[in-house]
Backbone bond lengths (Angstrom), bond angles and torsions (degrees), N, CA, C in turn:
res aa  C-N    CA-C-N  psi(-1)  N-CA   C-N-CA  omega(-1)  CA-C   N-CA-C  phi
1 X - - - 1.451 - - 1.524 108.69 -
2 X 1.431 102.70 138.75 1.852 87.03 -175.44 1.422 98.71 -100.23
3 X 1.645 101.27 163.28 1.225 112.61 178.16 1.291 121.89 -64.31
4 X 1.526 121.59 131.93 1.607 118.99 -175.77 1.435 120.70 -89.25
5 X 0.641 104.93 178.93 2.109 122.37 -162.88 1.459 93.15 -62.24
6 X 1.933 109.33 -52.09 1.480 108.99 170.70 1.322 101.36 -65.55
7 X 0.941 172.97 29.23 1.638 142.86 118.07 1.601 125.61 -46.50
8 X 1.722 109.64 -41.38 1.543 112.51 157.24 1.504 116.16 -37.17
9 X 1.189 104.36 -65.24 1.730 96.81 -162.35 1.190 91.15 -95.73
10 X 1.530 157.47 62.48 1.099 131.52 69.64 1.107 146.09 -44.83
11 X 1.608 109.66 -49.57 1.338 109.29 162.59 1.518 129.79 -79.82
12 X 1.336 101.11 12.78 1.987 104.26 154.80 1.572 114.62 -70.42
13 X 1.250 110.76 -18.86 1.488 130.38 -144.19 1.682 83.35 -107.98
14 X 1.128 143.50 -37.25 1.077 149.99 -141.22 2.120 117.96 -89.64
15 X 1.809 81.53 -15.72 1.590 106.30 -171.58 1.474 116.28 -108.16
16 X 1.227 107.12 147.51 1.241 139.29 163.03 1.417 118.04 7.32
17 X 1.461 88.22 48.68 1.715 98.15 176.52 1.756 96.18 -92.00
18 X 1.117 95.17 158.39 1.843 122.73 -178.34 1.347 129.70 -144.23
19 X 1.204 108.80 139.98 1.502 131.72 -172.81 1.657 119.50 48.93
20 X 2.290 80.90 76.49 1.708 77.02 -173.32 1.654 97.86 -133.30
21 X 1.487 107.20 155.76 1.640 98.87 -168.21 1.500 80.17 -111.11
22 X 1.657 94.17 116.14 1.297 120.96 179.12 1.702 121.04 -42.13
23 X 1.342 122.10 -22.88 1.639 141.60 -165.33 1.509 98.25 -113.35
24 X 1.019 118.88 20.98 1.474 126.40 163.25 1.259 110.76 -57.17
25 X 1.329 122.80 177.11 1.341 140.30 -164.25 2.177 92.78 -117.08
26 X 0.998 94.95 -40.11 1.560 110.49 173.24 1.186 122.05 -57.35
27 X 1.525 107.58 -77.49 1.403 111.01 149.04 1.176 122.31 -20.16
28 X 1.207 122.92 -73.54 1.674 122.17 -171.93 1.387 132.50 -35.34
29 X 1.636 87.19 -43.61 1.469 122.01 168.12 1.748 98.85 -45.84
30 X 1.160 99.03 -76.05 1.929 120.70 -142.76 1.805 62.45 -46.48
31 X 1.529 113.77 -85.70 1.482 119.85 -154.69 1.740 128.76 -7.94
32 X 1.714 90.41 -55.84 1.493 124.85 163.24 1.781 113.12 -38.77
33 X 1.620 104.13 -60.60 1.237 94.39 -162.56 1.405 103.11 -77.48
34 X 1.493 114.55 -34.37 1.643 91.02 168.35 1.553 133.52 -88.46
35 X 0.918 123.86 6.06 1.367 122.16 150.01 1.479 127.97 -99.34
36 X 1.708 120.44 15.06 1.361 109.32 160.61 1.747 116.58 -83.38
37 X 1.293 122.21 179.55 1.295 143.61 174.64 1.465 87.30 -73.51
38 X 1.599 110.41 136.52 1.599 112.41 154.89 1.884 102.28 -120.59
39 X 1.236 98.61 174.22 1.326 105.45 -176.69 2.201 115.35 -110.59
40 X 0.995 104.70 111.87 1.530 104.85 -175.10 1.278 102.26 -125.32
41 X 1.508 106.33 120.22 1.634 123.84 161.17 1.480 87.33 55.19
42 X 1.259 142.50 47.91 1.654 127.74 172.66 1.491 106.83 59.74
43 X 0.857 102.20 30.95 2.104 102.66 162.49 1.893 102.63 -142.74
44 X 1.191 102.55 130.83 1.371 121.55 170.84 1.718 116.37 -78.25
45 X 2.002 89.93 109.00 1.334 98.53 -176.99 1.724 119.62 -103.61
46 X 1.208 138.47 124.97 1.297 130.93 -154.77 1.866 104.29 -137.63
47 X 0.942 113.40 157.04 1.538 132.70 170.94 1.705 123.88 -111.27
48 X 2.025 97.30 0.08 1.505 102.50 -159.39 2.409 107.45 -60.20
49 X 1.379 98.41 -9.62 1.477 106.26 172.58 1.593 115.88 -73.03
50 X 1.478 129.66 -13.05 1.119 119.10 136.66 0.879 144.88 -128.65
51 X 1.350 110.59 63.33 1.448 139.89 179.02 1.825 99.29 -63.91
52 X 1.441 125.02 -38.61 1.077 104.50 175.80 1.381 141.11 -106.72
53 X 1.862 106.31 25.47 1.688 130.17 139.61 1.078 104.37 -73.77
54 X 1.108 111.11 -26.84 2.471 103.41 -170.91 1.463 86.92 -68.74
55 X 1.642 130.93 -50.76 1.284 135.22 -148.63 1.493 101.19 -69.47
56 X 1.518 102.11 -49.42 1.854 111.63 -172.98 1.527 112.94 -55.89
57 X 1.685 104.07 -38.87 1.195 91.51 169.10 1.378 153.89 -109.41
58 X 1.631 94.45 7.23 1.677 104.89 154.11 1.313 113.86 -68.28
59 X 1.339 118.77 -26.26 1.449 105.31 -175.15 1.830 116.71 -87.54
60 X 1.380 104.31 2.17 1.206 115.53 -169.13 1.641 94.35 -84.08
61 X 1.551 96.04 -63.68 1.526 107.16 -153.21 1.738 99.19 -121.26
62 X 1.180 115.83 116.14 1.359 134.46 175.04 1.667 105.63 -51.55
63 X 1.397 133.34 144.43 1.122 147.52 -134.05 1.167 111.56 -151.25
64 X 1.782 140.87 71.81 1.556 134.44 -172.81 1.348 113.12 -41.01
65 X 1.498 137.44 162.39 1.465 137.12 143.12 1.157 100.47 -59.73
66 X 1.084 155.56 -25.12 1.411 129.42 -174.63 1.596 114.82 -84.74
67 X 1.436 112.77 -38.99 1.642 132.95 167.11 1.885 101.51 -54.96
68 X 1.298 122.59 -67.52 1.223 126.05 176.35 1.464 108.91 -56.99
69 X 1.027 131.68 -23.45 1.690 117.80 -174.06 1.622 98.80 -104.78
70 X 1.657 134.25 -7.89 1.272 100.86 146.18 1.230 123.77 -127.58
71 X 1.355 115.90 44.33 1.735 149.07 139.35 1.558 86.94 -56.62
72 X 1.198 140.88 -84.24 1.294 147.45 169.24 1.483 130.45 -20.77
73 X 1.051 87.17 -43.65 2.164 91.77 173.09 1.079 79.93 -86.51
74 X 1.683 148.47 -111.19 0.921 145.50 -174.65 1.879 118.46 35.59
75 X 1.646 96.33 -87.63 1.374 100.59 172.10 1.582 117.59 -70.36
76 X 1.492 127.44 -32.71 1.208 104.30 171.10 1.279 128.45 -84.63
77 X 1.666 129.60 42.74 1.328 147.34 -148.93 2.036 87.26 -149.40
78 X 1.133 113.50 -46.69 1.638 127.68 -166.01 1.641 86.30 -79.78
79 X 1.564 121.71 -41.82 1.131 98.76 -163.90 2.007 99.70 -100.93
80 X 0.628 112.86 6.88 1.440 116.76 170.52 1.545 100.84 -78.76
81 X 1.205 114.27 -35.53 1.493 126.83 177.67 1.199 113.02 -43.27
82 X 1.543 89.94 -57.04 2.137 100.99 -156.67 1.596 84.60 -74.21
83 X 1.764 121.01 -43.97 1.588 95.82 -169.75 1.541 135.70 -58.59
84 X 1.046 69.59 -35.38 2.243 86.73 160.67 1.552 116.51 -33.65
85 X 1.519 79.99 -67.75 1.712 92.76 -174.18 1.564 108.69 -63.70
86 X 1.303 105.74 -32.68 1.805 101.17 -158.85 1.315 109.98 89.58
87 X 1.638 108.09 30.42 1.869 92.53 176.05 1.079 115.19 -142.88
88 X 1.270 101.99 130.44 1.611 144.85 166.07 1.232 112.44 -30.52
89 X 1.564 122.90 -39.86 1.414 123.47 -173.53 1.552 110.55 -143.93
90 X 1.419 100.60 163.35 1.756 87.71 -178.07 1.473 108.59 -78.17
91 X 1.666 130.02 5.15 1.318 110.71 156.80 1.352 142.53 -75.66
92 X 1.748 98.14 -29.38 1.168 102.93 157.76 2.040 149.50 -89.98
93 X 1.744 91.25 19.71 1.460 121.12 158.19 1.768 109.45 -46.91
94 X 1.021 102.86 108.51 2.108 101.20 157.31 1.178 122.84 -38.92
95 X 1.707 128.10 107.54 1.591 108.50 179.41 1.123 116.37 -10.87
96 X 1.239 122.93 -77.42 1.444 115.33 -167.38 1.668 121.31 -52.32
97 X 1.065 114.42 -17.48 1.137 107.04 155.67 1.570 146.51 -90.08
98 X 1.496 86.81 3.77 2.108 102.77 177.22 1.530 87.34 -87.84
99 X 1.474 125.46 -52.02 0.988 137.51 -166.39 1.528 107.50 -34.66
100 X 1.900 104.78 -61.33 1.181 105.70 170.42 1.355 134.67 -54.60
101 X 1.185 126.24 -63.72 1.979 143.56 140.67 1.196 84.84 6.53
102 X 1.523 109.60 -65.68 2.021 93.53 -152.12 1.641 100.57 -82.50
103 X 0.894 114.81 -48.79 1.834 99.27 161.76 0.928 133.52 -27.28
104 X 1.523 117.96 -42.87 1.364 122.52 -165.17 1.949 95.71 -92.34
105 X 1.296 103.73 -22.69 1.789 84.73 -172.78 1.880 103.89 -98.47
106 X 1.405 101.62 7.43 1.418 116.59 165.37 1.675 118.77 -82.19
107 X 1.360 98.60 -26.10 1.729 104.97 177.06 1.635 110.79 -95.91
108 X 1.689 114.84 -16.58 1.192 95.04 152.51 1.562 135.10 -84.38
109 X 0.981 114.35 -13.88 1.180 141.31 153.98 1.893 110.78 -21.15
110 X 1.476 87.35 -82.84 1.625 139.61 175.03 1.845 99.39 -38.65
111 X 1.435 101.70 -75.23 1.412 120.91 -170.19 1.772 115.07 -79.79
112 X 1.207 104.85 1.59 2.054 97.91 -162.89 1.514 82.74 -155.70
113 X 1.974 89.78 177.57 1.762 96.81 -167.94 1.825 83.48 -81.94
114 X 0.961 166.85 -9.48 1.398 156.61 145.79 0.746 128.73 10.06
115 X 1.636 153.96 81.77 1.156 172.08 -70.68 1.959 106.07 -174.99
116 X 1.204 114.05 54.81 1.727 98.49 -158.00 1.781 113.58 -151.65
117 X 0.759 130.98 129.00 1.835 149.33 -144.57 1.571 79.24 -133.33
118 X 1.645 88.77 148.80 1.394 99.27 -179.95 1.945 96.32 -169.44
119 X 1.438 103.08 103.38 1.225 127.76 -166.19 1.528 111.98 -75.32
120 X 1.216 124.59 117.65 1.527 120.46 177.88 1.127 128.65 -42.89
121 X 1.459 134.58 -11.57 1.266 135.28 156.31 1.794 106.62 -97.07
122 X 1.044 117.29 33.56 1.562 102.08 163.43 1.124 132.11 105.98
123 X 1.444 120.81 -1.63 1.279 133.36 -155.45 1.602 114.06 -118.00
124 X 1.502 116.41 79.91 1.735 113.86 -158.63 2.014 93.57 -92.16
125 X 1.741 107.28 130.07 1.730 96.73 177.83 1.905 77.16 -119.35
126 X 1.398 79.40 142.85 1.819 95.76 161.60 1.079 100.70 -109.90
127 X 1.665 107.74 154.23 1.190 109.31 171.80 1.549 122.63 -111.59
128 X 0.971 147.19 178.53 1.328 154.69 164.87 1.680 101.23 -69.51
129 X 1.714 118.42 166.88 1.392 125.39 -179.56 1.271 126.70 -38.31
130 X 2.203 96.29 -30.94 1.666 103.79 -157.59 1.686 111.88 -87.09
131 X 1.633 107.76 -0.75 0.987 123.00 -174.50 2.285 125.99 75.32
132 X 1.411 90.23 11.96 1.598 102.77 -176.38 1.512 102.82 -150.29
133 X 1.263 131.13 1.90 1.467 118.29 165.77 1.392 108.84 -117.00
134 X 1.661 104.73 133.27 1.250 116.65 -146.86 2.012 112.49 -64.84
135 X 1.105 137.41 70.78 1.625 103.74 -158.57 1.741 99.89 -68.79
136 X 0.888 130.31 -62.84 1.251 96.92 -173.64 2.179 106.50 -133.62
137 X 1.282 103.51 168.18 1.784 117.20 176.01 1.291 118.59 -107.47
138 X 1.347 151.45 130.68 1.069 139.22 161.75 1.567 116.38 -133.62
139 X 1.276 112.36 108.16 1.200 123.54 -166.38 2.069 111.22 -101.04
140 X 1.730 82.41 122.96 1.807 87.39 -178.70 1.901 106.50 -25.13
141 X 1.532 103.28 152.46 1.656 107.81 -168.72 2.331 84.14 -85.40
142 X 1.098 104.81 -38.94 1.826 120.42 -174.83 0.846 102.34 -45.94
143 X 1.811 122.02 -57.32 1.393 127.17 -150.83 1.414 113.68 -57.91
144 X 1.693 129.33 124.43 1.273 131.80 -168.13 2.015 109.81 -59.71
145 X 0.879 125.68 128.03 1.038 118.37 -175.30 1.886 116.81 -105.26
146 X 1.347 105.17 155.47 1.706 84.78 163.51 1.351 134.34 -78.40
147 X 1.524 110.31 -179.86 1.592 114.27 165.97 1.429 105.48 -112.80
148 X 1.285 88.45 169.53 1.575 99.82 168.34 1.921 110.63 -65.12
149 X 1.115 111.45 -71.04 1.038 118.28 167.12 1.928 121.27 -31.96
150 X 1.094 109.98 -11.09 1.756 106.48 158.16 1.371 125.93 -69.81
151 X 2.065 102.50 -41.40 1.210 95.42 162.84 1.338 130.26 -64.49
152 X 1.000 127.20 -39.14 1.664 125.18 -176.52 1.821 130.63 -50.37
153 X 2.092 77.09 -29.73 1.994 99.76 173.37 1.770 90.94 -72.19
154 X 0.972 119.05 -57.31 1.417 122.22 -157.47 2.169 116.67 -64.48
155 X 1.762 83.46 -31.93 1.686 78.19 179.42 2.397 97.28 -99.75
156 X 0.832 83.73 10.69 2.036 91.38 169.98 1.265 88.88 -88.77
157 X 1.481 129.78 -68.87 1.162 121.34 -152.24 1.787 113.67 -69.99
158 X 1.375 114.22 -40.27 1.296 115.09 173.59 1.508 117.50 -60.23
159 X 1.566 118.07 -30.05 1.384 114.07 161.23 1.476 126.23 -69.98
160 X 1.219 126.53 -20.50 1.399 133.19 158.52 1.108 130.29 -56.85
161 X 1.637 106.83 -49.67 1.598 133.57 164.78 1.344 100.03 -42.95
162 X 1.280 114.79 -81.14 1.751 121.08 -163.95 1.874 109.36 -50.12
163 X 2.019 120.65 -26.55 1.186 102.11 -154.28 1.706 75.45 -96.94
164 X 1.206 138.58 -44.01 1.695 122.64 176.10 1.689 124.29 -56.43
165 X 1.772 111.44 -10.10 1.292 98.68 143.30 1.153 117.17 -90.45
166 X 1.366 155.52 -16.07 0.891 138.08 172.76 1.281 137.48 -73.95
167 X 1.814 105.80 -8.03 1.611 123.56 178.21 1.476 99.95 -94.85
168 X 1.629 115.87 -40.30 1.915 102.10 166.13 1.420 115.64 -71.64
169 X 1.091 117.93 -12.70 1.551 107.20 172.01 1.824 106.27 -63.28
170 X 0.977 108.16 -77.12 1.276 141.04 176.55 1.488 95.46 -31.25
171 X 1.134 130.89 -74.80 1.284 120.98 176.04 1.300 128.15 -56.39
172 X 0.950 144.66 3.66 1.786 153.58 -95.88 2.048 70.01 -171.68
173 X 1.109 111.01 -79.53 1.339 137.63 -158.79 2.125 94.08 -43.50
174 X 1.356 96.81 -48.46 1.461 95.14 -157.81 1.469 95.72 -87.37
175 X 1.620 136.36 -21.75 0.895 128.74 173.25 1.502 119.08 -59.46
176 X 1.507 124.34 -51.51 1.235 157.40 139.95 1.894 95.70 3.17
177 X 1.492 110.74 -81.33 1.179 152.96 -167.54 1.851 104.75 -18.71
């Protein structure tokens, strides 16, 4: 199953929020909105598969009502997004709408202890408190990925490259000569 568009803003949710009393009314909320079912283009999009990073890291790192309630606009602003578009994943978001996504997980960032980058092709890393150790990656399920086999085209071809400069050098050299 590939990863859905809601997997991003879970793991916006997943960072370096601070000073939150976990039994909040807020909290509950934030929890709620990312682990309910949302609805996209008539397909049911959900985050309930990491429900237990949401868990690891409320219990890690305490979470204000004020941080959790606009953790909350946040995602229901990201996901108003994808419904717009009709998309399922953050690859298939309208520029202008990754554009936005990453704005919006740039102002939590900005606005809350939220620690979290979120790359226009798909790629959201949270960070841990210190702001450079990775806690977690979640990379669009769409986004084309590599193979192994690219490297092998790529280091063939650079060895080819280097030995046909080295035969026009060389020849170059004796003409020269």
């Amino acid at each position: 199953m590939k990863k859905c568009f809601l997997a991003v803003i879970v793991a916006i949710l997943l960072v370096g929020v601070v000073n939150v009393n976990a039994g909040s009314a807020a909290v509950a909320n934030l929890l709620d909105a990312l682990e309910k079912d949302y609805i996209v283009d008539g397909k049911t999009v959900s985050a309930k598969r990491y429900s237990g990073d949401i868990e690891a890291y409320v219990q890690k790192y305490e979470i204000s009502d004020e941080h959790a309630n606009y953790i909350v606009e946040k995602i229901n602003y990201i996901v108003g997004l994808a419904q717009k578009d009709k998309a399922t994943s953050f690859t298939k978001l309208s520029s202008d709408s990754k554009k936005e996504a990453v704005k919006a997980v740039r102002d939590i960032k900005l606005n809350t202890s939220v620690i979290a980058e979120l790359s226009e092709d798909g790629v959201l890393t949270i960070y841990e408190s210190d702001g450079k150790t990775v806690f977690t990656r979640i990379v669009d399920g769409d986004r084309p990925r590599k193979t192994g086999s690219d490297n092998y085209v790529l280091v063939a071809a650079g060895f080819i490259t280097v030995l046909g400069a080295a035969y026009v050098t060389k020849k170059v050299a004796k003409a020269n000569a």
